[in-house]
N, C-alpha and C positions, 0 to 999 in steps of 0.2 A: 742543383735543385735538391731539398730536402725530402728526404726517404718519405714512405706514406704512414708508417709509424708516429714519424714527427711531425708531420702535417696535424694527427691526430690525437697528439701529445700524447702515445701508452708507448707500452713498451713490447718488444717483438713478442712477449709472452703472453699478451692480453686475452682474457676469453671474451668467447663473442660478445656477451651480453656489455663486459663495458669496452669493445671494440664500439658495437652500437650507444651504447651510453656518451660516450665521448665523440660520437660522429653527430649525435644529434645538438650537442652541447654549442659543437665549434659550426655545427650550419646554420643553427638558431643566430648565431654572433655575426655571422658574416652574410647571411640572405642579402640578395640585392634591395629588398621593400624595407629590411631595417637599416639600410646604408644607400641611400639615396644620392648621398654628396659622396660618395667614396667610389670615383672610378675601377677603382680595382676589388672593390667586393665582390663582382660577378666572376673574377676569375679564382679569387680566395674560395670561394664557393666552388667551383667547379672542379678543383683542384681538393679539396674535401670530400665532395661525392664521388670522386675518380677514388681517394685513396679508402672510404668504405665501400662501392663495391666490389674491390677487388681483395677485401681486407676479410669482409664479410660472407665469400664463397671459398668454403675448404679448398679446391679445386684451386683457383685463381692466387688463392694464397699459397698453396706449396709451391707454385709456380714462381712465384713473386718473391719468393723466400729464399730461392736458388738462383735464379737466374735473374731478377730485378727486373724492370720494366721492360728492359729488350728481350726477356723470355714471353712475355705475355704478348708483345706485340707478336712473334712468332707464332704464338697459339692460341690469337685471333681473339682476345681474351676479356674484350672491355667494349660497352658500347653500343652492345647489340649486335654490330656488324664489322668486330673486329676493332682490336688497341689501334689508333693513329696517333698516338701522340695525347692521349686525354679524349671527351667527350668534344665531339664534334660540333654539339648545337647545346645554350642553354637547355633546352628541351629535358636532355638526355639525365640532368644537373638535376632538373627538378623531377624527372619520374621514378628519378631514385630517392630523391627527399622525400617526394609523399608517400613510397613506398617504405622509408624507414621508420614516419609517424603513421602509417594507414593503420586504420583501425584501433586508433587512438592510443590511451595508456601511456609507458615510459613519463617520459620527463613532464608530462603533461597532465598526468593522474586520470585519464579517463577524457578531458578534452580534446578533440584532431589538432592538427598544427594550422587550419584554417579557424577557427575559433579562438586559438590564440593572436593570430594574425589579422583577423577583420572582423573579429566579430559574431562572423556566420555560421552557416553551416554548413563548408561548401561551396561550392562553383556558386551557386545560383537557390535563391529562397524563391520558395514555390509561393504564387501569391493565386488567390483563388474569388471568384466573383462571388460565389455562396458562401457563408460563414456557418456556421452553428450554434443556438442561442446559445445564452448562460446556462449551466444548471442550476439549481436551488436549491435550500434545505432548510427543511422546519422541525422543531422535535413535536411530539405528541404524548402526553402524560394520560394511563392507561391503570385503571383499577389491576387488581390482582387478578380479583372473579373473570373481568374483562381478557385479561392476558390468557386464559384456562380454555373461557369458550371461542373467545375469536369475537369483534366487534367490528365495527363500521363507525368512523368518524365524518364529522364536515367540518372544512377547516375552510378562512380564507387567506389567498392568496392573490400580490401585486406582480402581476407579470407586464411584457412588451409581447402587444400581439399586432399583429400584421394591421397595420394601418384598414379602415373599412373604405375610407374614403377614396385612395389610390388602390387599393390592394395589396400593399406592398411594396410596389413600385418606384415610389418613393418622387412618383412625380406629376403633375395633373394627366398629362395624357403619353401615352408610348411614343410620338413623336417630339415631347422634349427630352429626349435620352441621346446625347449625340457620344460619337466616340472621343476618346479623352483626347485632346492636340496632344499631348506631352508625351505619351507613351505610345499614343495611336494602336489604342485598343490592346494591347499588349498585356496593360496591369502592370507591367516591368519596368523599367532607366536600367538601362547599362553604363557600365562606369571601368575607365580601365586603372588598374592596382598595379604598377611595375606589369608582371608578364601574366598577371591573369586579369580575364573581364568578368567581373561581377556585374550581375543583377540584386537589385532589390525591390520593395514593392513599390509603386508611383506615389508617392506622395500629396498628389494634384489629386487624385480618383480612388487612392489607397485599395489600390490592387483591383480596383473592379472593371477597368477600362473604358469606363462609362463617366460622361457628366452631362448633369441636370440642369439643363435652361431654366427650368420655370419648375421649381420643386412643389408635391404636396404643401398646402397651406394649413393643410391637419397637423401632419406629421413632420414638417419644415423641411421635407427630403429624405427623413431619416428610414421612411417605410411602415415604422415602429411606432406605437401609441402603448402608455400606459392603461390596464385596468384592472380593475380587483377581482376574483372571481371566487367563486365559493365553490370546493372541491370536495369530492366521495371519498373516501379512502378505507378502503376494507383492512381490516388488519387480521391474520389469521392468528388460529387457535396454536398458542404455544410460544408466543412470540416473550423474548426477555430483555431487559435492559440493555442498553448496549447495540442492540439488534437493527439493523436498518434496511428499510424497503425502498424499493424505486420506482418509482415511476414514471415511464417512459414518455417523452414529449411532452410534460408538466410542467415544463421551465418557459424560460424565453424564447417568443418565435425567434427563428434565423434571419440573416441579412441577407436581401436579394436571393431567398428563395431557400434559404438553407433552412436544412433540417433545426426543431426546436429542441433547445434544452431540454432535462430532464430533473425531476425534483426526487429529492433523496428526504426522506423521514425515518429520523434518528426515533427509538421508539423508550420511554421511560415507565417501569413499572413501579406503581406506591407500594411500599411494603403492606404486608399484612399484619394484624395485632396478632393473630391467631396463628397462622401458617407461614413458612418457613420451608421456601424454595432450595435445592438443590440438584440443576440438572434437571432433568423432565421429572424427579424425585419429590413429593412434598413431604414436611414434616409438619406433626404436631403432636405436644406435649399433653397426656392425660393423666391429669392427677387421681389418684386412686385410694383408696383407705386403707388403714393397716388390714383388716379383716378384708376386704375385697380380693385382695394380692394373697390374703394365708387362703382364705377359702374358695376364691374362685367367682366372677359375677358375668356378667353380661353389660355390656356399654352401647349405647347410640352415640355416634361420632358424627362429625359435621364434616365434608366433603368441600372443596374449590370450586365444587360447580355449585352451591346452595342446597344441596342435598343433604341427606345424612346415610350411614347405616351401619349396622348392626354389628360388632366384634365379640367373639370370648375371649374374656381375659382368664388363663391358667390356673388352677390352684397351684399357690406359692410360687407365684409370680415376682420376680427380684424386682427392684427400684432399677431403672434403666433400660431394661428391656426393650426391644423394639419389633413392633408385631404390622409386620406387611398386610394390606390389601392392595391385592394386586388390581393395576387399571384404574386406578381413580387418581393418578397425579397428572401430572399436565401431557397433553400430545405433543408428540414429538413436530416441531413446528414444520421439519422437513419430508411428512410422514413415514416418520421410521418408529413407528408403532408409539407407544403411551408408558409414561410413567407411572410408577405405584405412589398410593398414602404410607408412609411411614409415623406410625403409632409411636411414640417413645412414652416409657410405663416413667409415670412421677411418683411413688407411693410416700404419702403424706402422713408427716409423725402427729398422732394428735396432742393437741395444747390445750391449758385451763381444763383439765381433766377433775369432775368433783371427787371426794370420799369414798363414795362407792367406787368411780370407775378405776381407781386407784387398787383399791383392798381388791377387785377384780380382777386388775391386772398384776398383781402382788402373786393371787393364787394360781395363775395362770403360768406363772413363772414355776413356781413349785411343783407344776406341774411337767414342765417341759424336760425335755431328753437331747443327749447330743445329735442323735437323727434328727433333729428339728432343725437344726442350723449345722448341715455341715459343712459351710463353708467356713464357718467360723472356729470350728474345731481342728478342721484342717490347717488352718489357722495358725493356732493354738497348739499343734502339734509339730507344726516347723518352725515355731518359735522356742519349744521344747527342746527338741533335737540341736538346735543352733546355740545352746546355751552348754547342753549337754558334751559338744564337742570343745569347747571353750575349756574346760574343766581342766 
């Protein structure tokens, strides 16, 4: 009989990982479910899970490495209850298989060796008499102003609501509900797969255990009616693009009693011509005159809530500039307090200038000093020095 190394084509040096890489490779090929016509699958298998869990406990393997199979039957070493000769029962074959794929991953990527093999998920799919509607989702298009103070829309809305005529019920009266013959109330069929018995949901009754002699003539048995309804929806102060609210039980009622859906609204804001979001931060842009920005003025600004009020602008105020009021940008939608107005200074060159305003600004010039502009000087002087070293 061939060593357990060669049962598992590596070699006496293998690390664990493709010890197990290689044990799951050759059990996937030789399972009895995937070798149905092949008498001898179930022992090739068996004889595979003998030689990884002995391969795969340090312990068992320095044993096994010395002394070969007749050292491990000595020291009880395989089995549960001791080496006899190999595993004693399929059993023992498969609760080392599933304990080599438990918990998914390896050669599977993330699926169990029961998902690759049936389908499922597992022994047995849980089937349940109550279901939970659909949920639903609508978007909603929202002014800017709107998004700042928080609004209230009415929208409508086609939902499944619980039949009025049955209740729900899904049938004229409680006495045409009998239990399903096929699963006998159950919801379940069991089915046998090689060495496991699977369940899945009834087919006949689809998991409810129930069927209906004489169903609602409303709702054809289903429980469920279509209707339109027309919904509230408050939207809070702060809300932005992107943002989405929920609304609990605004979906589709449930089947045979289960909790309703819930409706999810995506929320969209129209930009503004004027103002210009950032973060619970607004901005906007004020244009300013040369002489406002050299001498200094006062400005009424307009605000996201319809308001205005009142800023000074600096004497010799740069182009650019940006001058906070604080509290006036949008509230933080999660109340974590409120964003500022951000002012950003535009100062405006002026154009089509007549004869006068020209010969004015001619002397005006003549008049000027390098303290006037020193940014421009400084300028001018690292431009100097940069030439200077060139030399």
């Amino acid at each position: 009989m061939e060593d357990f190394y060669s049962t598992l084509g590596i070699s006496r040096g293998a690390t664990p990982d493709e010890i197990k890489k290689a044990y799951r490779k050759k059990a996937l090929e030789c399972h009895p479910d995937r070798n149905p016509n092949d008498p001898k699958a179930a022992e090739k298998f068996k004889r595979i899970s003998e030689a990884y869990e002995v391969l795969s406990d340090d312990q068992k393997r320095k044993i096994y490495d010395q002394y070969g199979e007749e050292g491990l039957r000595g020291a009880g070493g395989m089995g549960g209850g001791g080496f006899h000769g190999g595993f004693s029962s399929m059993e023992e074959a498969l609760r080392t298989f599933m304990g080599a794929f438990g918990g998914g991953g390896g050669a599977h990527g993330g699926e169990s060796v029961f998902d690759s093999f049936f389908g499922g998920g597992g022994f047995e799919q849980s089937a349940s008499d109550a279901k939970k509607g659909a949920s639903k989702k609508i978007t909603i298009k929202i002014t800017f102003e709107e998004a700042a103070k928080g609004t209230e829309k009415e929208v409508s809305i086609t939902n499944y609501v619980n039949c009025s005529a049955c209740k729900g019920i899904g049938a004229k009266s409680k006495s045409s509900i009998k239990t399903c013959p096929t699963c006998q109330g159950q919801g379940q069929v069991y089915q046998s797969r090689g060495f496991f018995s699977m369940s899945s949901v009834c087919p006949h009754c689809q998991g409810s255990g129930q069927k209906i002699s004489d169903p609602c003539s409303t709702c054809n048995g289903s429980g469920r009616t279509k209707d339109k309804q027309r919904i509230s929806i408050k939207i809070p102060a702060g809300v932005d693009s992107g943002m989405r609210l929920k609304m609990s039980g605004y979906g589709d009622a449930g089947i045979m009693g289960g909790s309703p859906g819930d409706l999810f609204v995506d929320i969209e804001v129209e930009p503004h011509e004027t103002f210009h979001r950032e973060g619970d931060d607004v901005y906007i842009d004020l244009p300013i005159t040369f002489t406002e920005a050299a001498l200094g003025s006062q400005k009424t600004v307009p605000t996201p809530f319809g308001e205005s009020c009142k800023i000074q602008i600096p004497e010799g105020t740069q182009n650019g500039k940006i001058l906070r009021v604080s509290g006036q940008g949008f509230p933080n939608v999660h109340k974590r307090g409120q964003g500022d107005l951000m002012i950003r200074i535009s100062v405006e060159t002026p154009v089509r200038l007549s004869e006068k305003q020209k010969a004015l600004l001619k002397s005006f010039e003549e008049l000027e000093a390098p303290q006037n502009h020193p940014r421009r000087k400084t300028f001018f002087d690292k431009v100097k020095s940069f030439f200077s070293e060139g030399v």
